[in-house]
C-alpha positions as YAML, in Angstrom:
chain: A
units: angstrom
residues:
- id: 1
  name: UNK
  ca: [0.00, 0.00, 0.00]
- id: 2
  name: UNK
  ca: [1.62, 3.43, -0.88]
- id: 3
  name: UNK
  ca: [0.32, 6.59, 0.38]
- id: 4
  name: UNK
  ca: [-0.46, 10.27, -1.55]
- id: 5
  name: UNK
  ca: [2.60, 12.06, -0.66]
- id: 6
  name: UNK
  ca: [0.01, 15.29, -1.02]
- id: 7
  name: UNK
  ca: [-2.98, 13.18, 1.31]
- id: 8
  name: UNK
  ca: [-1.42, 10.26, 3.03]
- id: 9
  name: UNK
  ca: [-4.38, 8.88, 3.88]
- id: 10
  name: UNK
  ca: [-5.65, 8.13, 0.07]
- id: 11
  name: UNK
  ca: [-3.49, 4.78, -0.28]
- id: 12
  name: UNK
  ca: [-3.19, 2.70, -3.79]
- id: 13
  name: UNK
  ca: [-2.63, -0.82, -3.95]
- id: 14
  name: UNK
  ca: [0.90, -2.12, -5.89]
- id: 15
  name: UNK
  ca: [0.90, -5.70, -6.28]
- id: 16
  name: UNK
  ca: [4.50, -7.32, -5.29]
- id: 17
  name: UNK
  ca: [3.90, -10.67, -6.35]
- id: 18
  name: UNK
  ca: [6.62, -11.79, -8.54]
- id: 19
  name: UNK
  ca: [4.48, -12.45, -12.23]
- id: 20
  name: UNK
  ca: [3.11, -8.86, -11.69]
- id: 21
  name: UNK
  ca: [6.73, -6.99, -10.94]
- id: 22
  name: UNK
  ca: [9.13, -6.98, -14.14]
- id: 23
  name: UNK
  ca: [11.80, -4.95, -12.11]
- id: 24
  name: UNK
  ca: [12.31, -3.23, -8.98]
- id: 25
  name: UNK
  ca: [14.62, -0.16, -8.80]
- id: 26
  name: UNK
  ca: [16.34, 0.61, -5.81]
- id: 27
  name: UNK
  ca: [17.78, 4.16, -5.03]
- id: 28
  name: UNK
  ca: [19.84, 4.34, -2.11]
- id: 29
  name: UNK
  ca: [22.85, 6.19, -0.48]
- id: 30
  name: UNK
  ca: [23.55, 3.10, 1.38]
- id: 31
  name: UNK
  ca: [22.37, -0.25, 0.34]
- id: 32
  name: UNK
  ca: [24.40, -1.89, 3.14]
- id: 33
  name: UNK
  ca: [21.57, -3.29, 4.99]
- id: 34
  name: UNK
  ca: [19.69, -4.75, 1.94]
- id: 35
  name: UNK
  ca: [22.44, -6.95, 1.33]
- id: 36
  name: UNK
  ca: [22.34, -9.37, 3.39]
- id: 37
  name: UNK
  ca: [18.50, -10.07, 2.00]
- id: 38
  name: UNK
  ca: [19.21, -9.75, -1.81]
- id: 39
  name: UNK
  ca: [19.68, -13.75, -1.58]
- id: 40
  name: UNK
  ca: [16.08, -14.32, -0.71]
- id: 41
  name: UNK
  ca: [14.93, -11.70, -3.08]
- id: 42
  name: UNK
  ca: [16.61, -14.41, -5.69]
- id: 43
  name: UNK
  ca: [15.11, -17.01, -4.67]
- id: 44
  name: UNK
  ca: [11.74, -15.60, -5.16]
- id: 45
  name: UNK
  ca: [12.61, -14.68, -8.83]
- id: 46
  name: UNK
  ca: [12.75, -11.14, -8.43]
- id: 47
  name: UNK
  ca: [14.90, -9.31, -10.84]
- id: 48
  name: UNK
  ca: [16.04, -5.74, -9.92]
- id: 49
  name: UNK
  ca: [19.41, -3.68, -10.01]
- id: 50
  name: UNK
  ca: [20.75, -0.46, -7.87]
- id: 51
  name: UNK
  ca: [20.85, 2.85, -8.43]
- id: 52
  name: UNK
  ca: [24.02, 3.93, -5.52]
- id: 53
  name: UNK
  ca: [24.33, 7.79, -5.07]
- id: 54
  name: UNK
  ca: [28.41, 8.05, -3.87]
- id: 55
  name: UNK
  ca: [28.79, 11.74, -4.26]
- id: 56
  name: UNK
  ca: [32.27, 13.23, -1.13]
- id: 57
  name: UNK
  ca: [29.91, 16.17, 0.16]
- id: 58
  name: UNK
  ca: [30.77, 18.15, 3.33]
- id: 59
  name: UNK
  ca: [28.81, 16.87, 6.73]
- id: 60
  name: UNK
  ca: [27.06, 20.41, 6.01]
- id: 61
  name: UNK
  ca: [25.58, 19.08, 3.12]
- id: 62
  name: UNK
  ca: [25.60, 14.92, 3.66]
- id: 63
  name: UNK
  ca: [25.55, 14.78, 7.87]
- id: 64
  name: UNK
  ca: [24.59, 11.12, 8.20]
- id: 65
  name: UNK
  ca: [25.59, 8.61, 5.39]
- id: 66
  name: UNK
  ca: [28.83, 6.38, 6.05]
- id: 67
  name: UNK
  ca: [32.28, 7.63, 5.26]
- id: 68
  name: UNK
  ca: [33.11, 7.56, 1.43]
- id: 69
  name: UNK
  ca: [35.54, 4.39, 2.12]
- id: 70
  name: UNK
  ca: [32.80, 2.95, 3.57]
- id: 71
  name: UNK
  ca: [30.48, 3.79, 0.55]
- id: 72
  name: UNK
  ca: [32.91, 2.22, -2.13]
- id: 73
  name: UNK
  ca: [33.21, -0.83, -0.27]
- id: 74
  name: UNK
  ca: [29.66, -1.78, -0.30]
- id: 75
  name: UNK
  ca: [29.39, -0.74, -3.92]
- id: 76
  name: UNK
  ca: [32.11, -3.28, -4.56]
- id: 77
  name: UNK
  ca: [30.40, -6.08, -2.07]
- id: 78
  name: UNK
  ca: [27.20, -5.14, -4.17]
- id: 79
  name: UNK
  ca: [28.46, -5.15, -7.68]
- id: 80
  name: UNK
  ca: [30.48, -8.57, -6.79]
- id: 81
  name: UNK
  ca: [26.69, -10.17, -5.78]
- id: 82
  name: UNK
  ca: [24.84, -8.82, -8.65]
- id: 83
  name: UNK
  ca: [27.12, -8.15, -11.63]
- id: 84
  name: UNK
  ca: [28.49, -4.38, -12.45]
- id: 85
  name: UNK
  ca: [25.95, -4.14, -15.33]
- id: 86
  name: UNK
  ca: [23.44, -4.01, -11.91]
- id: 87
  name: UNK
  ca: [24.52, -1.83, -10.02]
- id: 88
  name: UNK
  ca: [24.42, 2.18, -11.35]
- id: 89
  name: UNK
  ca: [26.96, 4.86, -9.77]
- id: 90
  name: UNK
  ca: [25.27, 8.22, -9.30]
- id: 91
  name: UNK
  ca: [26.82, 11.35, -9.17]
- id: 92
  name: UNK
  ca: [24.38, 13.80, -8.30]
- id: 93
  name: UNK
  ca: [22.92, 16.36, -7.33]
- id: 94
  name: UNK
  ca: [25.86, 18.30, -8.65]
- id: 95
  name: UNK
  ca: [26.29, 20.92, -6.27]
- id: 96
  name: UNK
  ca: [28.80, 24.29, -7.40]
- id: 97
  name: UNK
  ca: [29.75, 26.51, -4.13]
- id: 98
  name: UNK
  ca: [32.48, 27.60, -2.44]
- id: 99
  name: UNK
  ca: [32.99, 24.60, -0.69]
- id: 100
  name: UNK
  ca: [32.42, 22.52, -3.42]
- id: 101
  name: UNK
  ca: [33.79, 24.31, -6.39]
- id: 102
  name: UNK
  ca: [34.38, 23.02, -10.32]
- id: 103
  name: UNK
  ca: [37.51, 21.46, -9.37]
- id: 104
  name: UNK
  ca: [36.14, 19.80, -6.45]
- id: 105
  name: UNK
  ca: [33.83, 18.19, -8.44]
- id: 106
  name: UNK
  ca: [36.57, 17.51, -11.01]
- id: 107
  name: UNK
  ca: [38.91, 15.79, -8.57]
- id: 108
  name: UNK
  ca: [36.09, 13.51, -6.40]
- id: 109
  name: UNK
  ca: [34.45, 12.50, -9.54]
- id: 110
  name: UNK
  ca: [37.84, 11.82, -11.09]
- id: 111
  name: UNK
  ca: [38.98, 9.46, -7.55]
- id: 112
  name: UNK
  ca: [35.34, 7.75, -7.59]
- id: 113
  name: UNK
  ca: [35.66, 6.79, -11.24]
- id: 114
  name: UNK
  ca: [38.90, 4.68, -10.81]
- id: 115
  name: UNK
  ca: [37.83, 3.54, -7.75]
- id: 116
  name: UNK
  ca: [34.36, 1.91, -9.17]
- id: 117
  name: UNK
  ca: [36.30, 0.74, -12.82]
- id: 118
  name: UNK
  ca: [35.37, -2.78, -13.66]
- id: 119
  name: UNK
  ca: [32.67, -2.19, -10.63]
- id: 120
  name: UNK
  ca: [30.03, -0.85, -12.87]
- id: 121
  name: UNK
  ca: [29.06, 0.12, -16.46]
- id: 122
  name: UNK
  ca: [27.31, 3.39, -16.24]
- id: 123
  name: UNK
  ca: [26.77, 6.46, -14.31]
- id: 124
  name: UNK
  ca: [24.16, 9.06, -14.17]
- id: 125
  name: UNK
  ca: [24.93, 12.68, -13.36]
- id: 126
  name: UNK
  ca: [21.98, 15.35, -12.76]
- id: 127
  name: UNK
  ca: [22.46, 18.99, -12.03]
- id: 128
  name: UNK
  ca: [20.48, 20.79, -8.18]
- id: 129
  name: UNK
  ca: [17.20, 21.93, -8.74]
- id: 130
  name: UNK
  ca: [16.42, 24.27, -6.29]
- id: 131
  name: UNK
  ca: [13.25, 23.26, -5.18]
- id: 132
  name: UNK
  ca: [11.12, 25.19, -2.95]
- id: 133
  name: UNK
  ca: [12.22, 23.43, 0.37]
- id: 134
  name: UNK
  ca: [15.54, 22.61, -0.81]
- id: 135
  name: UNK
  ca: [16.09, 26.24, -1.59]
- id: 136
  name: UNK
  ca: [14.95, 27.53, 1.71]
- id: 137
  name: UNK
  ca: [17.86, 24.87, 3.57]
- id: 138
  name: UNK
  ca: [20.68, 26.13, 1.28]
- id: 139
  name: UNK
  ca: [19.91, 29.51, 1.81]
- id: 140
  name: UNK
  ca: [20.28, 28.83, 5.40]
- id: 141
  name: UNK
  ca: [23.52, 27.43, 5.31]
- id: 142
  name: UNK
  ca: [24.81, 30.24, 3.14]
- id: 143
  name: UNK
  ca: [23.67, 31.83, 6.52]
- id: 144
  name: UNK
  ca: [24.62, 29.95, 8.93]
- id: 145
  name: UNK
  ca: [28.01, 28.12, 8.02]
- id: 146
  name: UNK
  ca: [29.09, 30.70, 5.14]
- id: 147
  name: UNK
  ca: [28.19, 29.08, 1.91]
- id: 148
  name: UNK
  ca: [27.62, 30.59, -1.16]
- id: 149
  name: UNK
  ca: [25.92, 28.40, -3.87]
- id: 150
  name: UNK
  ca: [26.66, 29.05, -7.57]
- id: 151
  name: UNK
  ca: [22.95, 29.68, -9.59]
- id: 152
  name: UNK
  ca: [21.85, 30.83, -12.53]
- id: 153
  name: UNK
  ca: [23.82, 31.58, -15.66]
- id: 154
  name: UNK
  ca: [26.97, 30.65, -14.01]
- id: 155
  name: UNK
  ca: [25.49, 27.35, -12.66]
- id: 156
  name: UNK
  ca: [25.33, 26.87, -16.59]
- id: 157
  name: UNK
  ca: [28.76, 27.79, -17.41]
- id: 158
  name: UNK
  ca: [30.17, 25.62, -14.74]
- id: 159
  name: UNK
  ca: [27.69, 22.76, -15.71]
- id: 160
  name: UNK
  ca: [29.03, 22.82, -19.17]
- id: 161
  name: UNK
  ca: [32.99, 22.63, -17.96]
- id: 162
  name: UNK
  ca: [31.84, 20.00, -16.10]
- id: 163
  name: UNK
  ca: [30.21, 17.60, -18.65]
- id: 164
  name: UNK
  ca: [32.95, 17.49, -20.86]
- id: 165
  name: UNK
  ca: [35.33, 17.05, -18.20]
- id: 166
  name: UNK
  ca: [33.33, 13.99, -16.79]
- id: 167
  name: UNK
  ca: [33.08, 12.95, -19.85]
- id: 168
  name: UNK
  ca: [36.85, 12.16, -20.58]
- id: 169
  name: UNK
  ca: [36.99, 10.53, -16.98]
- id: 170
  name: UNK
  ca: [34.72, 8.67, -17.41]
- id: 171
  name: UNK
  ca: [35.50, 7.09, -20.61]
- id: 172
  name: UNK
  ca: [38.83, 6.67, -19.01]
- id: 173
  name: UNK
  ca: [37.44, 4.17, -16.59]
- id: 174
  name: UNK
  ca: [35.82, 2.38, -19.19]
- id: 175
  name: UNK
  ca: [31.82, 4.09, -17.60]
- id: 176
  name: UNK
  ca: [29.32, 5.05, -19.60]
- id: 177
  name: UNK
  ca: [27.91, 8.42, -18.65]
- id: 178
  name: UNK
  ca: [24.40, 9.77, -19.05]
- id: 179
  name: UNK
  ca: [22.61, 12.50, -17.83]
- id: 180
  name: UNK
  ca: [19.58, 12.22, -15.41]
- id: 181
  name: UNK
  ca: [16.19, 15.08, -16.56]
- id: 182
  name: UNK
  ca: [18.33, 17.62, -17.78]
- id: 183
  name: UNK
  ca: [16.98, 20.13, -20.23]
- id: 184
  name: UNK
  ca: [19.85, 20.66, -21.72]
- id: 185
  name: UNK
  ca: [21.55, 18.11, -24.06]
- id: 186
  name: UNK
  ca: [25.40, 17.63, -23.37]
- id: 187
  name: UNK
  ca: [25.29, 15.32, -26.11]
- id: 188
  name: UNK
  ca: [27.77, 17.12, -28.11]
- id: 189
  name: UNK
  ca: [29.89, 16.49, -24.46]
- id: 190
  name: UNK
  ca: [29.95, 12.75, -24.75]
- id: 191
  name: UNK
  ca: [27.16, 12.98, -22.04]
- id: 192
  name: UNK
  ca: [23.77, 11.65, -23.99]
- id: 193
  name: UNK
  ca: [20.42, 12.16, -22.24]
- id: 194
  name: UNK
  ca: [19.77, 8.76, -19.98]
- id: 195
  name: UNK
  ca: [17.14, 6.76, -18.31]
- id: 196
  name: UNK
  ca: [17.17, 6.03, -14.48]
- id: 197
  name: UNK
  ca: [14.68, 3.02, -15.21]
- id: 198
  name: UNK
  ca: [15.81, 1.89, -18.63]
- id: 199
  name: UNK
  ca: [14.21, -1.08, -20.37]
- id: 200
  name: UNK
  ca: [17.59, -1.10, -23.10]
- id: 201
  name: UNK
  ca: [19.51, -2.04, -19.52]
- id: 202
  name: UNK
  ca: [17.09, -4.40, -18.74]
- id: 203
  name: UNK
  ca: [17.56, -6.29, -21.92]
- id: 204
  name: UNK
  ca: [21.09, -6.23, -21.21]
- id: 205
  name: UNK
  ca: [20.50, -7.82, -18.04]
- id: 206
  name: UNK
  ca: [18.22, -10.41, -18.23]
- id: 207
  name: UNK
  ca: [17.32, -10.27, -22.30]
- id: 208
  name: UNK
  ca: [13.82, -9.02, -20.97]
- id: 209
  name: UNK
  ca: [12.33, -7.12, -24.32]
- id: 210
  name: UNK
  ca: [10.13, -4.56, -22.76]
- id: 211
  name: UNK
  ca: [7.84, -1.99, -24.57]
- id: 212
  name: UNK
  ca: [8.97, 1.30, -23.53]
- id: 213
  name: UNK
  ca: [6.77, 4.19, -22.58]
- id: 214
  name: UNK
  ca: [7.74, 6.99, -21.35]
- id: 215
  name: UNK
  ca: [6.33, 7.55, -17.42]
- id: 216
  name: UNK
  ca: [3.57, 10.31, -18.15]
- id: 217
  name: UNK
  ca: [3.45, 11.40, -14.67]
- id: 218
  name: UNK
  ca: [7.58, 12.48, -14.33]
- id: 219
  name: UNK
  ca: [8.57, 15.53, -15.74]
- id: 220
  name: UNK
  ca: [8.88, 16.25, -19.61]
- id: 221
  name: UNK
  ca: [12.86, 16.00, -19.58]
- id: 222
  name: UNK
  ca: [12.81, 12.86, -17.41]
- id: 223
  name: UNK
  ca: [12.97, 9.87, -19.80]
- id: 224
  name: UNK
  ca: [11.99, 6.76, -17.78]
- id: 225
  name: UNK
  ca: [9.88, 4.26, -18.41]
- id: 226
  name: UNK
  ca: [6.39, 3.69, -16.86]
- id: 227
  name: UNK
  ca: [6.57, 2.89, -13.23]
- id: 228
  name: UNK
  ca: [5.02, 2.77, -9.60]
- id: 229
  name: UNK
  ca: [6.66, 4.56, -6.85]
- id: 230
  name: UNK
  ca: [6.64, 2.95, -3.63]
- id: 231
  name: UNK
  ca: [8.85, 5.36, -1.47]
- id: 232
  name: UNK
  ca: [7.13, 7.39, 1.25]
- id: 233
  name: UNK
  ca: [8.43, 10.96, 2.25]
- id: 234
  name: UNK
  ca: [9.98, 11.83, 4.96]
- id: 235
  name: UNK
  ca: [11.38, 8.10, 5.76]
- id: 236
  name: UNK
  ca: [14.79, 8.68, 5.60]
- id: 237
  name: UNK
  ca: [17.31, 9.52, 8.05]
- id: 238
  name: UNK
  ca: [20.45, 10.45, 5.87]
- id: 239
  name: UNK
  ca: [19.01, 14.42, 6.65]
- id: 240
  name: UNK
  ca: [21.20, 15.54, 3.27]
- id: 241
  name: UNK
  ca: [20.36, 19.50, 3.28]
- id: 242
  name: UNK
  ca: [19.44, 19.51, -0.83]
- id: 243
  name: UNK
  ca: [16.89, 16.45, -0.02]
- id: 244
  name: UNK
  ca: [13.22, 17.05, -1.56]
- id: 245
  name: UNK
  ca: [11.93, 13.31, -0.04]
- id: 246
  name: UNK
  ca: [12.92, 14.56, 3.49]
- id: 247
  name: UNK
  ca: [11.12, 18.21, 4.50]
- id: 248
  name: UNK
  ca: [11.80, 17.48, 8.62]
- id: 249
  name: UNK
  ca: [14.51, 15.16, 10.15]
- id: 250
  name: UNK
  ca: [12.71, 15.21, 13.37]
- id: 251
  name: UNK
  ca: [9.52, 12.95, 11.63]
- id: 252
  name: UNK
  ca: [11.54, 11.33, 9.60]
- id: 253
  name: UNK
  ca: [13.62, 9.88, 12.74]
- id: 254
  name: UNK
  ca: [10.08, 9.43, 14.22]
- id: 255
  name: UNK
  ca: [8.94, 7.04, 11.42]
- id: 256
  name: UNK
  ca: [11.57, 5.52, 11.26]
- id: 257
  name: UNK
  ca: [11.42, 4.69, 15.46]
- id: 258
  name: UNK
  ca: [7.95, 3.60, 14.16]
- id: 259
  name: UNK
  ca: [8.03, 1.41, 11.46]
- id: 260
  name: UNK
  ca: [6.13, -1.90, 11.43]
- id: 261
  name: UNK
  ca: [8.12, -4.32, 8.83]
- id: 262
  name: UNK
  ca: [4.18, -5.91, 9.43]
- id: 263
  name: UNK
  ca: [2.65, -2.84, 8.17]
- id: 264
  name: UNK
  ca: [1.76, -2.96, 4.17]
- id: 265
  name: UNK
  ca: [2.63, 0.23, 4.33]
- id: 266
  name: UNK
  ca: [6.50, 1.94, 4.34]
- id: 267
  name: UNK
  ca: [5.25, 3.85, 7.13]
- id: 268
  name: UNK
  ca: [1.92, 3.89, 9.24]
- id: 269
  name: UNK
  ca: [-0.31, 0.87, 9.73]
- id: 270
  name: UNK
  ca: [-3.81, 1.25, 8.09]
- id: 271
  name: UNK
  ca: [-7.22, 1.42, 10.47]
- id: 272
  name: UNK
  ca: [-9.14, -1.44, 10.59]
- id: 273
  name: UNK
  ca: [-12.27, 0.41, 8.58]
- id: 274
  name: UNK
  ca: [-9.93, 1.59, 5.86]
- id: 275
  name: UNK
  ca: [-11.34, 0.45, 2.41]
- id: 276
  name: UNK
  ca: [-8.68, -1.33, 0.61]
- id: 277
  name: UNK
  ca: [-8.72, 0.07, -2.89]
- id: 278
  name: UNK
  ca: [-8.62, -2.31, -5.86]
- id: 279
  name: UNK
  ca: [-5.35, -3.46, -7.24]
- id: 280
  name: UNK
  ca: [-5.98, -2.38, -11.16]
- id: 281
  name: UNK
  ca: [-3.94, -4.42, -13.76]
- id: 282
  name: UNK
  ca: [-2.73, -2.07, -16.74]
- id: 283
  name: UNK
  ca: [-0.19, -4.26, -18.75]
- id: 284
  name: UNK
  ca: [-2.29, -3.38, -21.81]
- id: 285
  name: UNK
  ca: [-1.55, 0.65, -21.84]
- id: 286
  name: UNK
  ca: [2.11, 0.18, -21.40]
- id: 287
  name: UNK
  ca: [2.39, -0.24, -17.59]
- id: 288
  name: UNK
  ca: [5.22, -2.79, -17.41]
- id: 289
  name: UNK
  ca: [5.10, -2.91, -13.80]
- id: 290
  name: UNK
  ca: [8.22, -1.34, -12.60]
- id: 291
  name: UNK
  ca: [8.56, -0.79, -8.99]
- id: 292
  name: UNK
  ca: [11.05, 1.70, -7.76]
- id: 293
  name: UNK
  ca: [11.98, 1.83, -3.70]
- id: 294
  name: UNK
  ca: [13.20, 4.26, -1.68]
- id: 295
  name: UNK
  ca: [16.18, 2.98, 0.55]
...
């Protein structure tokens, strides 16, 4: 069961079983704890690969994820259980300040690269949006600890610099690079527009020969396929001040105190009147049943 993010109490029904699930998607910042349970997810037939964020942030920025040693190590453990083709580095959001400047990014991208070679086959890099309540954090720090975040035009500028010099890493370590909803096209970069959940990486995976659609309900620059969501807000407790998911640390810390593994639901248990809406199959209209999770 998966709650409105805008009304959590209208819930929608997302069938698990394994003939109505193609893929599931994981996003994480630390998969660590999954991995010890990827062995029964294999023995129920599921198929599904990783999207790992490893970005080298300031605690400012990233206060509670596990040192960037840490970070690489799992990706290793992870890519040796499921294959590198699984397992998708992210590099994003791609944050310019003064703390972070171009040749921060330059030099950390540059060290994570020939860390992960022969660990995966593709990364996806995505520029900050400044969201509303993403917007409002930032501007605090440039308060508070004496930040000052690049925006505008010469977020553009830098962004440009940027692809082409990821670009040459990357090929370098023998990684494909893509681009994750950007409106521009660094294509010219050696940086082609990509797809988080891609049905031409699925066929490479498991020779699965998906229709693709594109997801009507993601924005017009975001490229992936048709999917369900089954993340809840405000579950996680990495508190990363760009976050979008995570609006208060203090409830997500709560639900996370709180969480039933019983529950149907990520977070919250349903009352005992609660309707159960009907699960609706829509294989027909290009739903392909793709179930990215939160982690």
């Amino acid at each position: 069961m998966v709650p409105n993010p805008m009304n959590t109490k209208q819930q929608s029904r997302v069938s698990l079983k394994v003939d109505d699930v193609d893929v599931i998607v994981f996003w994480s910042k630390n998969p660590a704890p999954l991995i010890p349970h990827l062995s029964e997810l294999d023995r129920r037939g599921f198929l599904y690969y990783f999207q790992y964020t490893i970005n080298d942030y300031p605690l400012a920025l990233e206060p509670n994820i596990p040192s960037l040693d840490s970070r690489i190590k799992t990706f290793k453990l992870l890519s040796g259980h499921v294959t590198p083709l699984r397992v998708v580095w992210r590099y994003d959001p791609i944050i310019i300040s003064n703390f972070t400047p171009i040749q921060y990014h330059v030099e950390r991208f540059s060290q994570i690269a020939e860390e992960l070679k022969g660990y995966t086959k593709r990364v996806m890099v995505s520029v900050i949006d400044y969201y509303g309540k993403t917007d409002r954090r930032l501007t605090q720090l440039e308060k508070e600890e004496g930040f000052t975040f690049t925006r505008g035009d010469e977020l553009v500028k830098d962004i440009v610099y940027l692809m082409k010099e990821f670009s040459s890493i990357a090929a370098k370590n023998e990684i494909e690079i893509f681009t994750c909803a950007e409106e521009t096209d660094y294509s010219q970069l050696g940086v082609t527009p990509g797809r988080c959940i891609d049905t031409n990486l699925m066929l490479k995976c498991w020779s699965l020969n998906l229709k693709y659609k594109k997801d009507a309900f993601q924005r017009p620059v975001c490229l992936c396929a048709t999917s369900k969501d089954i993340g809840v807000n405000n579950t996680c407790k990495h508190g990363c001040t760009y976050c979008y998911a995570t609006s208060n640390c203090e409830i997500a810390q709560k639900r996370f105190n709180t969480h039933d593994p019983n529950s149907p639901v990520l977070w919250g248990i349903p009352s005992e009147n609660q309707k159960l809406p009907k699960i609706v199959e829509d294989h027909d209209s290009g739903q392909i049943g793709l179930f990215p999770l939160d982690v």
